[in-house]
C-alpha positions as CSV (number, residue, x, y, z in Angstrom):
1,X,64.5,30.5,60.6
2,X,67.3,28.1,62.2
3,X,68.4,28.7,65.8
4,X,71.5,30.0,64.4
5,X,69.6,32.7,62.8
6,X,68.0,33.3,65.8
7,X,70.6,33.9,68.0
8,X,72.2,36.4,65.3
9,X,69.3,38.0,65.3
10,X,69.5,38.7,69.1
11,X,72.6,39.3,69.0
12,X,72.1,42.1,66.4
13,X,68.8,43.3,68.7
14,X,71.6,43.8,72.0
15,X,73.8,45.8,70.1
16,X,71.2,48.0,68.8
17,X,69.5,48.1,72.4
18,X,72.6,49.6,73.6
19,X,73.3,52.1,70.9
20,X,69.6,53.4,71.4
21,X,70.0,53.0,75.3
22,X,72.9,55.1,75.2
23,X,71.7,57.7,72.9
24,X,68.8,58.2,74.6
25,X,70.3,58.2,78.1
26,X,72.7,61.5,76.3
27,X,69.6,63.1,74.8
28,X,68.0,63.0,78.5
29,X,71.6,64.6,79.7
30,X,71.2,67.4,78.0
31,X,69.8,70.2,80.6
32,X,67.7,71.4,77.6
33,X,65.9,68.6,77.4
34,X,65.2,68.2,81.0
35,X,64.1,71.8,81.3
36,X,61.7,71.3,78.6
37,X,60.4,68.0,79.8
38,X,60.4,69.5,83.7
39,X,62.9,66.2,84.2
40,X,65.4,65.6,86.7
41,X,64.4,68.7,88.9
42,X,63.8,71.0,86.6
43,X,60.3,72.8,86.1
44,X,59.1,72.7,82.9
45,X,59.6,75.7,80.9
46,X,56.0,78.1,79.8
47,X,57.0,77.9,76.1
48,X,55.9,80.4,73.6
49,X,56.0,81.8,69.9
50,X,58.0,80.3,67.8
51,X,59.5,77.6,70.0
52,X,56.2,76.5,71.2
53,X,55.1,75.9,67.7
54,X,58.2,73.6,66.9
55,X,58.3,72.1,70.5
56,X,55.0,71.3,71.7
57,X,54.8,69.0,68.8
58,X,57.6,66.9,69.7
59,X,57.3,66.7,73.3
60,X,55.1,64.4,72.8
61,X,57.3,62.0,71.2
62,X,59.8,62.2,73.3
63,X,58.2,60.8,76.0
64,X,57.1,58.2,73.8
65,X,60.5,57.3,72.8
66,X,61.6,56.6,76.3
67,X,58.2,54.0,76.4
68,X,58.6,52.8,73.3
69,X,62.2,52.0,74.3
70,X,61.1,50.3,77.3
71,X,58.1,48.0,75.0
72,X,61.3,46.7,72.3
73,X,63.3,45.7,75.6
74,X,60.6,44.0,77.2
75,X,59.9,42.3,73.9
76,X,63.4,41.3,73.0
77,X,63.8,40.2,76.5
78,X,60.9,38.0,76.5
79,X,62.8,36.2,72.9
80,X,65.8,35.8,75.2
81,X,63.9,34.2,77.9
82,X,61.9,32.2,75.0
83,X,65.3,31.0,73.7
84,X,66.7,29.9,76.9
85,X,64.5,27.1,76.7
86,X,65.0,26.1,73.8
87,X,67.3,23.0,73.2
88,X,70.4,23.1,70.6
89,X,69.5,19.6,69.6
90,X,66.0,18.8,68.1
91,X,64.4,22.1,69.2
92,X,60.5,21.9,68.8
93,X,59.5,23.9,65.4
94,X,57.0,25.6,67.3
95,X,59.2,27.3,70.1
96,X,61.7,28.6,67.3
97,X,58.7,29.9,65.7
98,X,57.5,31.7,68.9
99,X,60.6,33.7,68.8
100,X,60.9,34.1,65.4
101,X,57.6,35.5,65.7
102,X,57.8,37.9,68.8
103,X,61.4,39.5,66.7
104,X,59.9,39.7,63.2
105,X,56.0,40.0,63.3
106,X,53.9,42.3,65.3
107,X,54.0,41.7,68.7
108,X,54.4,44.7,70.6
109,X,51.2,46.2,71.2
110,X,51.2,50.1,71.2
111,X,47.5,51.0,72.6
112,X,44.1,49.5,72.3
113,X,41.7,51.3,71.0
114,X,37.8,51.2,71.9
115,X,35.5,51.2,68.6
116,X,32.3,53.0,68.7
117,X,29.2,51.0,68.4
118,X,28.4,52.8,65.6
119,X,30.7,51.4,63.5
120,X,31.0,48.0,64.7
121,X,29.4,45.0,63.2
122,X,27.5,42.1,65.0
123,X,30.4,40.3,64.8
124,X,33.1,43.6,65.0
125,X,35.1,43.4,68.6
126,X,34.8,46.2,70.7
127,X,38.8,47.1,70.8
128,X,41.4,47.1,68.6
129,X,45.0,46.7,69.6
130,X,47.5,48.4,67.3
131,X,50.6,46.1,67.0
132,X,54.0,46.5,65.2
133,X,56.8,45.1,64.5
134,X,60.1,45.3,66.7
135,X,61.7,46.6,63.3
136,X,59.3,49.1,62.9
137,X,58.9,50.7,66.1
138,X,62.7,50.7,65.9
139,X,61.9,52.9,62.9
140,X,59.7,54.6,63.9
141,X,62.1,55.7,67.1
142,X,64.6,56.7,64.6
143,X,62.3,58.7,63.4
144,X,61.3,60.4,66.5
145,X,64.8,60.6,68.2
146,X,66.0,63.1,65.2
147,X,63.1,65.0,65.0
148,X,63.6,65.6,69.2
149,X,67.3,65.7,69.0
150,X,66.9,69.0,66.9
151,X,64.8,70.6,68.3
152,X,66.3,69.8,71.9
153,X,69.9,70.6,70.3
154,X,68.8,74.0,68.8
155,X,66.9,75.2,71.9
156,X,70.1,73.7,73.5
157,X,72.6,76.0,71.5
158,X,70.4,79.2,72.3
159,X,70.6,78.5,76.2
160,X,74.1,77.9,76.1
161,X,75.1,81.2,74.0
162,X,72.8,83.5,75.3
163,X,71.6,83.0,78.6
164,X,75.5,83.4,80.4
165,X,76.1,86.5,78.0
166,X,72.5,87.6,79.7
167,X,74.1,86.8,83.3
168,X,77.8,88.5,82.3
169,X,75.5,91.4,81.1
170,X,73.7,91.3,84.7
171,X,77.1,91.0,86.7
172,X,78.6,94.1,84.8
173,X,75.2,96.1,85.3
174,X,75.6,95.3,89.2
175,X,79.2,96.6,89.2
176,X,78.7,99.4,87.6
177,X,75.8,100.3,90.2
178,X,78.3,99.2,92.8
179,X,80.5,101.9,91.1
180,X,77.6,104.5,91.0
181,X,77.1,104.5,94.5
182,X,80.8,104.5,95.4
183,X,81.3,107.2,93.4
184,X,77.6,108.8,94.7
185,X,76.5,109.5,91.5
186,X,73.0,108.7,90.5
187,X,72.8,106.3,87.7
188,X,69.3,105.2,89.1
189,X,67.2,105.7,85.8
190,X,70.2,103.8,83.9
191,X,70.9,101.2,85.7
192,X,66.8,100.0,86.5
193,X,67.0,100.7,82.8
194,X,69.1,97.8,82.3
195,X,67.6,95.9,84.8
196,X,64.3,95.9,82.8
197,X,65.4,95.3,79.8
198,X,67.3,92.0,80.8
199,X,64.4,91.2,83.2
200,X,62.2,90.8,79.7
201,X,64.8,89.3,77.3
202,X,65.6,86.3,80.2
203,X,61.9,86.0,80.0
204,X,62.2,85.8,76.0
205,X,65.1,83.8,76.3
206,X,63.7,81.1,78.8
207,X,60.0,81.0,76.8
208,X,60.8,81.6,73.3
209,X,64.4,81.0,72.5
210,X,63.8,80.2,69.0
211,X,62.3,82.9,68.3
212,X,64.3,85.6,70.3
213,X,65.9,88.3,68.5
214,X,69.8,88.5,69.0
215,X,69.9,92.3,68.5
216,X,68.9,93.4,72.2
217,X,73.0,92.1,72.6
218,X,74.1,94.0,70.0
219,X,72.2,97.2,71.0
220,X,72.5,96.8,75.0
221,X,76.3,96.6,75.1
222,X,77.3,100.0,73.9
223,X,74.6,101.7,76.3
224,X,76.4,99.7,79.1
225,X,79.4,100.6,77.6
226,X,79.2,104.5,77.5
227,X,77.8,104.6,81.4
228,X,81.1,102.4,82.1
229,X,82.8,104.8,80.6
230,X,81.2,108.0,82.3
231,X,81.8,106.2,85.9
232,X,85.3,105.4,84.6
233,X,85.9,108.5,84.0
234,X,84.4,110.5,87.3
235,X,86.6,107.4,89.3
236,X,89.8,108.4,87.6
237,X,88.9,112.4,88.2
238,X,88.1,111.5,92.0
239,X,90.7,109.6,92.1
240,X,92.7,112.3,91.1
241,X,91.0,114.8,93.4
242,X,91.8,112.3,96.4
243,X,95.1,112.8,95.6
244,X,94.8,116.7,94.8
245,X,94.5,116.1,98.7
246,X,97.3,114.2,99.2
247,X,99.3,116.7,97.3
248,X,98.2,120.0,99.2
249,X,98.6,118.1,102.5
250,X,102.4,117.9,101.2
251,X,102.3,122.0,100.1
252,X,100.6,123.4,103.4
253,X,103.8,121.3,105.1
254,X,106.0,122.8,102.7
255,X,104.6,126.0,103.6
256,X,104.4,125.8,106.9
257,X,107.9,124.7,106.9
258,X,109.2,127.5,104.6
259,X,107.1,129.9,107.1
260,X,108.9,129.1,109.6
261,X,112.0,129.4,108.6
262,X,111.4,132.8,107.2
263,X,110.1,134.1,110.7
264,X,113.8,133.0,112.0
265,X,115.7,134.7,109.7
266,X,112.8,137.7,110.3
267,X,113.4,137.6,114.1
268,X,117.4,137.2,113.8
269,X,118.1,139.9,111.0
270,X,116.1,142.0,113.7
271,X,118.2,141.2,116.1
272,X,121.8,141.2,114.2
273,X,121.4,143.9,111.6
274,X,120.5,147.7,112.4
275,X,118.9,148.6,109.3
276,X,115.4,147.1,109.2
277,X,114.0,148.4,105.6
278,X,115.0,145.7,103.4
279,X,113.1,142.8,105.9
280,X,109.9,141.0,104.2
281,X,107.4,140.2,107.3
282,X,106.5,136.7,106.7
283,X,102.7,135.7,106.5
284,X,100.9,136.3,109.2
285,X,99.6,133.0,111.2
286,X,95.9,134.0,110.5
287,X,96.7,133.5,106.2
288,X,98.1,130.4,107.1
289,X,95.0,129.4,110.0
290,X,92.5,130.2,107.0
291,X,94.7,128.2,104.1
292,X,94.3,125.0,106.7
293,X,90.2,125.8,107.7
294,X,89.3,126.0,103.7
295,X,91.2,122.5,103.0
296,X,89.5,120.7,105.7
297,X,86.5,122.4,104.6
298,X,87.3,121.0,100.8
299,X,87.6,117.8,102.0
300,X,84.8,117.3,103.9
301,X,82.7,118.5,100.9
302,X,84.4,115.8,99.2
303,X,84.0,113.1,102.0
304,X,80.1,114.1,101.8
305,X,80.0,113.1,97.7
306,X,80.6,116.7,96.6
307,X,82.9,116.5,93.7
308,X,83.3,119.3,91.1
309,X,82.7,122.3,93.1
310,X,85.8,120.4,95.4
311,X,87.6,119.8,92.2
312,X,87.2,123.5,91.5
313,X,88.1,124.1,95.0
314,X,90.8,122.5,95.4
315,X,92.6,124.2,91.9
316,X,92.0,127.1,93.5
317,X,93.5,126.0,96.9
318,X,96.5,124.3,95.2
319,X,97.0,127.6,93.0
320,X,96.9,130.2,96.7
321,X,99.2,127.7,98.4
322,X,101.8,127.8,95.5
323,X,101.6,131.5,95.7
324,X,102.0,131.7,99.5
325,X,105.1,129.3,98.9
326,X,106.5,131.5,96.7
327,X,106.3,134.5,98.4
328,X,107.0,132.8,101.9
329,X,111.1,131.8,99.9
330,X,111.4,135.5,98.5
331,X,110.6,136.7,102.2
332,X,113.1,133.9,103.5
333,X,115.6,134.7,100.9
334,X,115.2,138.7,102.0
335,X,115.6,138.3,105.7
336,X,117.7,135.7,105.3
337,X,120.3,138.4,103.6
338,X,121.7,140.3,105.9
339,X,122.9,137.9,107.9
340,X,124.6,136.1,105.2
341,X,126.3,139.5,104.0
342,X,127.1,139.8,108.2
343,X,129.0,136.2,107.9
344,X,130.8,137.3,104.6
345,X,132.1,140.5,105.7
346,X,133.5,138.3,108.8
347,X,134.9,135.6,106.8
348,X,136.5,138.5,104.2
349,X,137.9,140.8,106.8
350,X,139.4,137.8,108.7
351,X,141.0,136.5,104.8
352,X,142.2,140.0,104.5
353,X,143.9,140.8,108.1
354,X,145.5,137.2,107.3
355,X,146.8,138.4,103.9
356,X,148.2,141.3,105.2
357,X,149.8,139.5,108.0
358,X,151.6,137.1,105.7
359,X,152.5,140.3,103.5
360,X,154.4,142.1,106.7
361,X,151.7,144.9,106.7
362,X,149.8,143.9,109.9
363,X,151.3,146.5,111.4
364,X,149.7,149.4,109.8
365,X,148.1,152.0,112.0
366,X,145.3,152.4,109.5
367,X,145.1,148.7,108.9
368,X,144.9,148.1,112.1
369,X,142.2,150.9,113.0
370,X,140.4,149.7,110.5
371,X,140.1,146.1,111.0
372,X,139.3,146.9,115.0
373,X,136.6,149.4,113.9
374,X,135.1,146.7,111.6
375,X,135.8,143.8,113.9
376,X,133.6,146.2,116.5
377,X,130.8,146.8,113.9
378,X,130.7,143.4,112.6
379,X,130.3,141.2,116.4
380,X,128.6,144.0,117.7
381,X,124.4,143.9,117.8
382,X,123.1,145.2,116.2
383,X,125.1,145.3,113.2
384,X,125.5,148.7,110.4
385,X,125.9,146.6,107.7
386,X,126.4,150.0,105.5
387,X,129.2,150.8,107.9
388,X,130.4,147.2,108.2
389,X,131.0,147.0,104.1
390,X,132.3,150.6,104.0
391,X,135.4,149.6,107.0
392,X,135.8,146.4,105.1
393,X,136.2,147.9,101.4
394,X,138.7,150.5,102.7
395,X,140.8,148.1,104.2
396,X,141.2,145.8,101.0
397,X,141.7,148.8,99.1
398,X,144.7,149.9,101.3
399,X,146.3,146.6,100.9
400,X,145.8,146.6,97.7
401,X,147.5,149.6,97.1
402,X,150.8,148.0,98.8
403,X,153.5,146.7,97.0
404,X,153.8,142.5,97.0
405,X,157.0,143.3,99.2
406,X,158.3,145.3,101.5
């Protein structure tokens, strides 16, 4: 071998020194690796079943590729050192040879081994050094690097899949506990449930991830799902209570509003009208007092995590407040009556003394007796409103017995 083919040779041995470099530097990267290695801060993972079987086998070798690796640098190193002192013009045979040697015969020394005297001869050595080629421990790397690359890759794509569905699992568990509580509903047994269950397939996961069975997903996600569900369910319903609550606040105003509007007209058809039979007495404050004491009562059952008695409660509530509403605008409407049949007969006596003004017939004697004794009755308190709509008929009739004209 010429130094020509020499220095392609090395040339060849850099480029493959940096593939392998690289490669290995990646296959290190991988967080798999260094977990099972307990490598750049990791500790090293307890394997078990069916991972430790294909694993523990290969560990082995990969820490021997990394030394390996570091034996065929050293080695092709020391041929670039060699060559360095070599001359291009008449280079001694036996320098080119040195190199030649240390890149294409056995010189990288593996391990000595220590023979027993029981099977040495007398003129046997007492070690043996096992030496191979830079080729073939390149081979023999290649080897190795696949075989680790797999396994580290397979354990690799288990981690990655499964552990963050096992962590989105545990984040949804801890909301809906968080939701539980919120909601004080006791999902205790359920949740530490859960809890357990993911406690043991992490441990499966982290030990034995090649030999962890991917049903537990399929089986824990519509248990998780049908609690969501539930609490889903009772949050819309309290939800809908809390503003049942909102709601009667807004009827018991109403009422009390309503109420009081019906005691006025109460109090002034008293006052205004004589006859007294066809007034509605309003609610009396203690119906009222008692509506107000059970809704504060409802609500701080509710406050306190009661729910469906309150919800019960409050249907009932919502339906007696309605009812009081109701009645409350027929007693309004009642009282309010007379009065309003007071203003009319006003407004029509006034519409009719004005017609029979503009007609020349203001002067009547009746018309005019009439329309004092109505005008009497009518701003007089309190008021006959029998009386009142008797003087007021008679006097339309009259007029409307006269001729258009005169």
């Amino acid at each position: 071998m010429n130094l020509e083919e020499i220095d392609q040779l090395l040339a060849d041995w850099k480029l493959k020194l940096d593939v392998v470099g690289q490669n290995l530097i990646d296959l290190h990267g991988i967080s798999a690796y260094q977990r099972l290695c307990g490598v750049s801060g990791f500790c090293k993972v307890e394997l078990t079943g069916v991972t430790f079987a294909r694993v523990n086998p290969v560990l082995h070798v990969m820490n021997e590729l990394f030394q390996n690796f570091d034996l065929l640098v050293q080695t092709i190193d020391k041929a670039v050192q060699l060559r360095c002192l070599i001359p291009r013009f008449l280079a001694p045979p036996q320098k080119i040879q040195e190199v030649e040697d240390l890149l294409t015969k056995p010189s990288i020394h593996l391990s000595i081994e220590t023979i027993p005297l029981a099977q040495r001869g007398l003129l046997s050595a007492a070690q043996t050094i096992n030496a191979i080629t830079p080729q073939e421990l390149l081979k023999l790397m290649t080897s190795a690097f696949q075989a680790a690359k797999d396994v580290v890759l397979a354990v690799d794509e288990v981690w990655s899949r499964l552990e963050p569905s096992l962590i989105d699992i545990d984040v949804e568990t801890r909301q809906l506990q968080h939701l539980a509580e919120s909601l004080n509903i006791d999902c205790t047994e359920e949740i530490a449930g859960f809890t357990h269950k993911l406690k043991l397939q992490r441990a499966k996961i982290e030990s034995d991830p090649l030999g962890v069975n991917e049903e537990f997903l399929k089986s824990i996600q519509p248990q998780i799902m049908k609690l969501k569900l539930m609490l889903d369910v009772a949050r819309q319903q309290q939800e809908s209570v809390r503003f049942g609550f909102i709601t009667a606040r807004e009827y018991l105003s109403k009422l009390h509003e309503i109420h009081h509007q019906a005691e006025v007209a109460y109090d002034e058809s008293k006052i205004k009208v004589a006859d007294h039979s066809k007034l509605h007495k309003p609610l009396a404050f203690e119906e009222i007092q008692a509506l107000e004491v059970w809704l504060d009562r409802l609500e701080i059952k509710f406050n306190e995590g009661l729910f469906n008695p309150v919800r019960v409660g409050l249907e009932n509530w919502t339906a007696k407040v309605k009812e009081y509403i109701a009645k409350e605008k027929n007693v309004y409407a009642a009282n309010k009556a007379p009065i309003e049949l007071r203003a009319e007969l006003r407004g029509r006596l006034d519409a009719l003394v004005a017609k029979a003004l503009a007609r020349g017939f203001v002067e009547d004697v009746v018309l005019q007796e009439l329309a004092q004794q109505a005008k009497q009755i009518l701003f007089t308190r309190p008021t006959p409103l029998d009386q009142a709509v008797e003087l007021v008929t008679k006097y339309e009739k009259r007029l409307s017995n006269y001729p258009n004209s005169r």
